[in-house]
Structures are given as structure tokens and as C-alpha cells.
N, C-alpha and C positions, 0 to 999 in steps of 0.2 A: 504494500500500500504506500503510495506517492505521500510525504509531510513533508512540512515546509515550517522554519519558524520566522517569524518574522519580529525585528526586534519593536517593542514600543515602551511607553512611556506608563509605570503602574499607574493605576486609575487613583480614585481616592476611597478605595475601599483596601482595609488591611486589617488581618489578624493571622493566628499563627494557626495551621490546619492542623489536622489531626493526621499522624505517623498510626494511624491503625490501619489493619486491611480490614474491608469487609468481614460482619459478622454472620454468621446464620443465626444466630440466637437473639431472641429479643431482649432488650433492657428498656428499663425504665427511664423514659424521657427526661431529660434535663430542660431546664427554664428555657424557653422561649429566646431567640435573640433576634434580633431583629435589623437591618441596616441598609441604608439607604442607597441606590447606587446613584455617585453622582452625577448628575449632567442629562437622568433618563428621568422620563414623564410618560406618564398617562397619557390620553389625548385631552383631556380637560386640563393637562397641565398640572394634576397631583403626581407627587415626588413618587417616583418608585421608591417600596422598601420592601425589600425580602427578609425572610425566613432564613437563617442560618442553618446549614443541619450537615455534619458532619460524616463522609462514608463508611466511617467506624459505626454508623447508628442504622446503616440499612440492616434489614433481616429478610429474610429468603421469605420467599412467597409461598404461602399457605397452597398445598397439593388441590386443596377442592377450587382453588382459583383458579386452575391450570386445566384447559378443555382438552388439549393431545400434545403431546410431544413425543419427536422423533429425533435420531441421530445414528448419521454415517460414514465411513469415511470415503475421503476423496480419494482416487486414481490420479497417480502422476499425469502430469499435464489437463485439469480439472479445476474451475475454478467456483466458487460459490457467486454468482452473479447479485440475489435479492430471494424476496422472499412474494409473494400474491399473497390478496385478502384472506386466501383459506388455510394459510400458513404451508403450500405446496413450494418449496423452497426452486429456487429455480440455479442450473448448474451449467456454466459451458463446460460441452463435453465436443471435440471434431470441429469445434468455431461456430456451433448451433446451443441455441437454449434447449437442455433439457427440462423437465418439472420430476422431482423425486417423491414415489411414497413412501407410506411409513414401512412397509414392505421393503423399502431401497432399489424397486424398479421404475426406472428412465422409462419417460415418454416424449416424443418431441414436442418441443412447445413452439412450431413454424409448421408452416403449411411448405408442403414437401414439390408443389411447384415453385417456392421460390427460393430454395437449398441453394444452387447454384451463386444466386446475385449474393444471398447470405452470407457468403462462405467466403467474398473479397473482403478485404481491411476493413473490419467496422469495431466501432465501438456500441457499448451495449448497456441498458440501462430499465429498468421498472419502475411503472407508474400505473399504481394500479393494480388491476391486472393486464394491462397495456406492457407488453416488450416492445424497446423502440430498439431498432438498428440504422447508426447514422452509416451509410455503407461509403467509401470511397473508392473513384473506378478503379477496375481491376488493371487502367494500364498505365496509374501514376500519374494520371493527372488528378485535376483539382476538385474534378465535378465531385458532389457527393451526395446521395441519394436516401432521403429519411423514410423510414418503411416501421411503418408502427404496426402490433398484431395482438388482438387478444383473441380468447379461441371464441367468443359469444358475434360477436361484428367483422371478422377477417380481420385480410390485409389494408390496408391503405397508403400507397406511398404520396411522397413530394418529392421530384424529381430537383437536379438543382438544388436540393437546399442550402449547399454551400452559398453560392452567388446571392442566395437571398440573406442569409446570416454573413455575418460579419464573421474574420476570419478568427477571430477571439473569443469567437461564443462558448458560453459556460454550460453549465447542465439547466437541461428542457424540464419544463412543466407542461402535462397536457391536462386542459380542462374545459369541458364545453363542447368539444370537437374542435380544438384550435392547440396548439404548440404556442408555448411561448419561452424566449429566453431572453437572456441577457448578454449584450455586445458592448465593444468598447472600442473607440479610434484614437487617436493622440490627443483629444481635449476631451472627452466625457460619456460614463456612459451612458444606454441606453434599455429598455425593453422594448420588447418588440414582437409577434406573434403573427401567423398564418394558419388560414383555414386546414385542417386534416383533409379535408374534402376537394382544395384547389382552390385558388384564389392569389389577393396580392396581400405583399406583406403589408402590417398594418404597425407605425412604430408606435406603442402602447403608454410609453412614459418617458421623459426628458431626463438625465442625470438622474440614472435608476441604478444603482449596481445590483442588485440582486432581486427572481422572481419568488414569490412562493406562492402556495396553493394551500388556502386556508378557508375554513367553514364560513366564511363569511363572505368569501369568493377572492380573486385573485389580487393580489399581493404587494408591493416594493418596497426595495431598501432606497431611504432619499440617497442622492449621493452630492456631499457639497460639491460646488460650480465657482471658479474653473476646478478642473483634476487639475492636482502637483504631489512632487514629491513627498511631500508634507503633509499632507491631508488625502492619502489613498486611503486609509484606514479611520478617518473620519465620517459619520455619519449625520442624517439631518432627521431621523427618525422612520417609522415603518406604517405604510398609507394604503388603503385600497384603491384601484383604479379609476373607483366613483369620486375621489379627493376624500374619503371617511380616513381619519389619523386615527390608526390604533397605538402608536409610539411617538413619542417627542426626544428629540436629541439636540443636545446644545456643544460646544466644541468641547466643556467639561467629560465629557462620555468619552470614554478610550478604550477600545477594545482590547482584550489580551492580545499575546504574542504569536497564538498556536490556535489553531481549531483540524486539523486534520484535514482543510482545504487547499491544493497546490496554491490557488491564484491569491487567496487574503483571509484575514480570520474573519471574514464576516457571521452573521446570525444564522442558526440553520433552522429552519422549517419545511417541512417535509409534506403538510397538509395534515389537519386540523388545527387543535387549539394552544400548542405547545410550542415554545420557541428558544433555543437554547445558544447560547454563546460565553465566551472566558473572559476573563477579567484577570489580569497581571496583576499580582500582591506583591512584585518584587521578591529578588533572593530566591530564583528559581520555583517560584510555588503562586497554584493558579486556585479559582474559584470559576465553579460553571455557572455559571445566572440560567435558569429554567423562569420564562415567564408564559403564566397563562392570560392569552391575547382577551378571552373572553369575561372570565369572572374579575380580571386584575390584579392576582393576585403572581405571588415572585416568592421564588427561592434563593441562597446561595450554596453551592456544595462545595464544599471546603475539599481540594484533593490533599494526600499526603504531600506533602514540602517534598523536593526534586522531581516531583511525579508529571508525566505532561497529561492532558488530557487530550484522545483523540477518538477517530471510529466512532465520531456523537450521529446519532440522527434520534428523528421524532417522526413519531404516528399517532393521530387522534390526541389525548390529551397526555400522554408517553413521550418523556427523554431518554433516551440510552446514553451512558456514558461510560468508555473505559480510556483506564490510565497508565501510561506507560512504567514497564516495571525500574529502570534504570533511572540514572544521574540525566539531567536536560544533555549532556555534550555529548548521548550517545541516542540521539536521535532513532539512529535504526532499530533500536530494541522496543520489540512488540508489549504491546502492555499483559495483563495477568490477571487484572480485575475489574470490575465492572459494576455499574449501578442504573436502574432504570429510577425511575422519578414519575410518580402521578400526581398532575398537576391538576385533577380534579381533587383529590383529596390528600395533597402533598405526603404521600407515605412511599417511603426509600427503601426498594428490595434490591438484596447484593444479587450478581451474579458472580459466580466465582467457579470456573471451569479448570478441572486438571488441565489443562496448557493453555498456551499465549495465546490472546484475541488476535485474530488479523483482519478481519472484518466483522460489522457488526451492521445489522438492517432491520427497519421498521415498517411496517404495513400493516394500516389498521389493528385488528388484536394480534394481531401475527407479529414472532420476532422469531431473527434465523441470525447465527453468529458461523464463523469458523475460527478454528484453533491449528495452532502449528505447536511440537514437541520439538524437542532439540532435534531430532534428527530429520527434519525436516516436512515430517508426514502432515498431510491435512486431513482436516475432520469437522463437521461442520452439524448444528444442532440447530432444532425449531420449537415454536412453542406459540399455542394458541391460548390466548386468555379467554374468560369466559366477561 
């Protein structure tokens, strides 16, 4: 998995985390704490303030809350791509999606007329139960061809998509029957979106850096105007397309150093009500902000001091979070523990798998991780909530 750190400046929130690993066992709550993160609002302009809570204080998730879970391992040259709504985890196996049961039998998840175009250079991604494949031609040039598929509605391509995206474009959100993403040129970015169906591009929002796909409909991160050096990692808060402000950001707001995104640490949401991003405490040690867009209400998870946080994503009102096992200066080491977050009823279950997290995926009650051992084996697990 691609990470990146990127240096910034600590926010103005600080205190000393907790040096525990995840717990399976329950303890008794400690006092409430409470703090504000600076420079973020409401949209009415009330201060955010989270909930402190410590990943020493998660506990494993009660078995009758757990609707199926399965786990397999992977075959050399196998990757865990994501996971669909029904917790049917989805696996490249040959440069095609497969879908695994609990069984551990592969089924193809593409319609087997168009294996062929599948099978040149594409990159691969879920939404949904929508596989998208952004495919580029097979003779090296530029053209690249976006082909979305779930098994209920087919195939659907967009031929071209490169020439209509910008060459910088980040990861797709499909909602409504449209794609949308996020592009960037040398002064600012953009969103922007196209019919599934055929049509012209339509650019969606002005100095947008980031899309997301939320219950209240689609998404942006403001991005301040002009881009520079200086303020890549500055934000102006987080709005719906209609101009509705779900977040306010003022230059005091600074995001952590790390989020497990190549391009910047920005906020990740994933669709629903959950939105999760880091916050720099200085001296190598972060805090993940889990905020819920709907009820208003905010967390902070205090990681263990030298620990990075990375492999975050969110589904429905669910944060996942895991944390890398090493010192920050050895970047490449896979993390070893983990913690989900409900941000309907802020209660913090460990995950804690005999080996390293390498990727971790959310979709609706569905979560699908994989793990790597010293010796290099994968093996990857799922889990439906009820």
C-alpha cells in the first residue's frame, strides 16, 4: 500500500496518547474529556468539540452483533481489491474481479464479453456494488476507457474518459448515474462529473479538492484560492453541491501529516455519515478526528505516540482505523492494530488480527481487511454487522 507523509505544522490540539494496544476486554469508563479542535465549525459556526477516547479503551465487538464472517487466504499474485454491500469481499485474481464465499469459491464478478478490454492496464476500484475499471489502451497511448459493472444493471462504459478528466484525477465517486471526481491544473482544483449513460462533462464545483458521497447527497472539500505551496493542505470547510455547509474551516485548522492518501492528508468519507481525518500533536504522535456530519457530534482517538495512522476508511456511520506498528522513520512497516468507531453511538471496538493490516475496506455493514505475516503470505477476513 502506497503512504506518503507529508510534513505540517501541529494543530492546536495536544495531549499525550495512550502507549496501550487495543483491548478485548471491557473497562470501566473514565471521565469524559472533551476538546475542541481549533479552526473547525459547525455550519452554524458552533466550535467543534470532540470526545476524547483512547485505543487502549476499545473492546471487541459482542459475537451477536456480528451477522457472518469469513476468512481466506490469498494465492500468490492475489490481491484483496474491497469488499460489496453483502460483505462478498471482492479479489483480483488473472487482472479480473473475482467475488469470494464463505465457502472460499471465486466467481467472476465481469461479464465475460468484456474479459479481453478488462485485462489491459487498468486500475480498479468499488462503489457500491458498482466495480469500476478505468482501463488504458492496450497500445500505450493515453486514451482510457471507464467501464463500471455491477451484476443487477451490467456494463456501462465512457469511452475517452481520460481526455474528459484531467490528467491528475483522484478517486471516483459514482452517484445518481453520474461519476464524479476531483482534478487539479497549476492554479486550483476542481470537481467535476459525467453522465454513466453518455453525455458532457459537467465541472460540479470551483476550488474543490476533494468529492465525497454522503446521505445527504454529494459532497466537497472547499479548497482555498489561489493553490500554493503553503496552503495545499489548507482547507475552507466541507459543503454540498446545493451550497448546504456541513463544515467550516478557518486557516487555524491544520490537518495532520499522514492519512494513508498518496496525493495529501485530506478528510476521508467514503459515503454516509462518518468523516474521518488526523490531526498532528507533534513528537511523532497523531489523533484521528471521527466526525459525525449528521447528528454533530466528534471524536478524538488518541493513537499510541510513534504510531502512524493509516488504511482509514468509512461506511454508513463506521470509521476504521489502523496504526502502524513501528517508529514514524520506518514508514514501510504495516500497522498490527486497528479500531472501528460508531459514530452513531461513539462506542470503540478493537480489531486486533494475528498479523499486519495491509489493507482495510468499508461498505455499508460490511468490513473486509487483509493481513501479511513475516513471510510474506496474505490472508484477508470479512465481517457483516447486523
Amino acid at each position: 500500500m502506497e503512504q506518503s507523509a507529508e510534513a505540517s505544522n501541529p494543530p492546536s490540539v495536544s495531549s499525550s496518547a495512550s502507549s496501550t494496544a487495543t483491548t478485548q476486554d471491557a473497562s470501566p469508563p473514565a471521565a469524559e474529556q472533551r476538546r475542541r479542535i481549533e479552526g473547525l465549525s459547525w455550519a452554524d459556526g458552533t466550535p467543534v468539540e470532540a470526545s476524547v477516547v483512547s485505543v487502549g479503551d476499545a473492546v471487541k465487538r459482542p459475537d451477536d452483533e456480528i451477522a457472518d464472517r469469513a476468512a481466506h487466504d490469498l494465492p500468490e499474485g492475489e490481491q484483496l481489491l474491497g469488499v460489496l454491500s453483502d460483505a462478498r469481499p471482492v479479489v483480483m485474481r488473472k487482472g479480473l474481479p473475482y467475488t469470494v464465499d464463505e465457502s472460499g469459491t471465486y466467481s467472476l464478478y465481469w461479464p465475460d464479453a468484456k474479459r479481453d478490454a478488462a485485462t489491459d492496464d487498468s486500475s480498479w476500484s468499488i462503489h457500491g456494488d458498482t466495480v469500476v475499471a478505468t482501463v488504458r489502451g492496450g497500445d500505450g497511448g493515453s486514451s482510457t476507457t471507464l467501464m463500471a459493472y455491477d451484476d443487477k444493471g451490467g456494463i456501462q462504459e465512457i469511452r475517452d474518459f481520460q481526455k474528459v478528466s484531467d490528467s491528475n484525477s483522484e478517486s471516483l465517486v459514482l452517484d445518481g448515474g453520474k461519476v464524479y471526481w476531483s482534478e487539479a491544473d497549476a492554479n486550483a482544483y476542481r470537481v467535476a462529473s459525467i453522465p454513466l449513460a453518455g453525455g458532457s462533462k459537467k465541472v460540479e464545483a470551483e476550488n474543490a479538492g476533494a468529492v465525497y458521497r454522503t446521505d445527504q447527497g454529494i459532497a466537497v472539500l472547499k479548497q482555498e484560492e489561489p493553490r500554493s505551496a503553503d496552503k495545499m493542505n489548507q482547507i475552507g470547510g466541507v459543503r454540498l453541491l446545493d451550497g448546504t455547509e456541513l463544515l467550516r474551516a478557518t486557516d487555524e485548522f491544520e490537518l495532520g501529516g499522514f492519512s494513508g492518501d498518496p496525493y495529501s492528508p485530506r478528510p476521508i468519507m467514503k459515503g454516509g455519515s462518518s468523516m474521518s481525518f488526523n490531526l498532528d500533536r507533534g513528537e511523532n504522535s497523531f489523533d484521528v478526528a471521527v466526525l459525525n456530519i449528521e447528528t454533530r457530534q466528534a471524536w478524538l482517538i488518541e493513537i499510541p505516540d510513534g504510531r502512524i495512522p493509516f488504511g482509514q476508511s468509512t461506511s454508513g456511520p463506521y470509521s476504521f482505523i489502523a496504526w502502524s506498528a513501528e517508529q514514524m522513520d520506518e514508514l514501510g512497516a504495516l500497522g498490527n492494530e486497528a479500531v472501528t468507531l460508531d459514530a452513531a453511538t461513539g462506542e470503540l471496538f478493537a480489531f486486533s488480527p494475528e498479523n499486519n493490516f495491509e489493507n482495510i475496506f468499508g461498505n455499508d455493514k460490511a468490513l473486509a481487511w487483509s493481513t501479511k505475516n513475516g513471510s510474506g503470505s496474505v490472508s484477508f477476513a470479512s465481517e457483516i454487522l447486523k
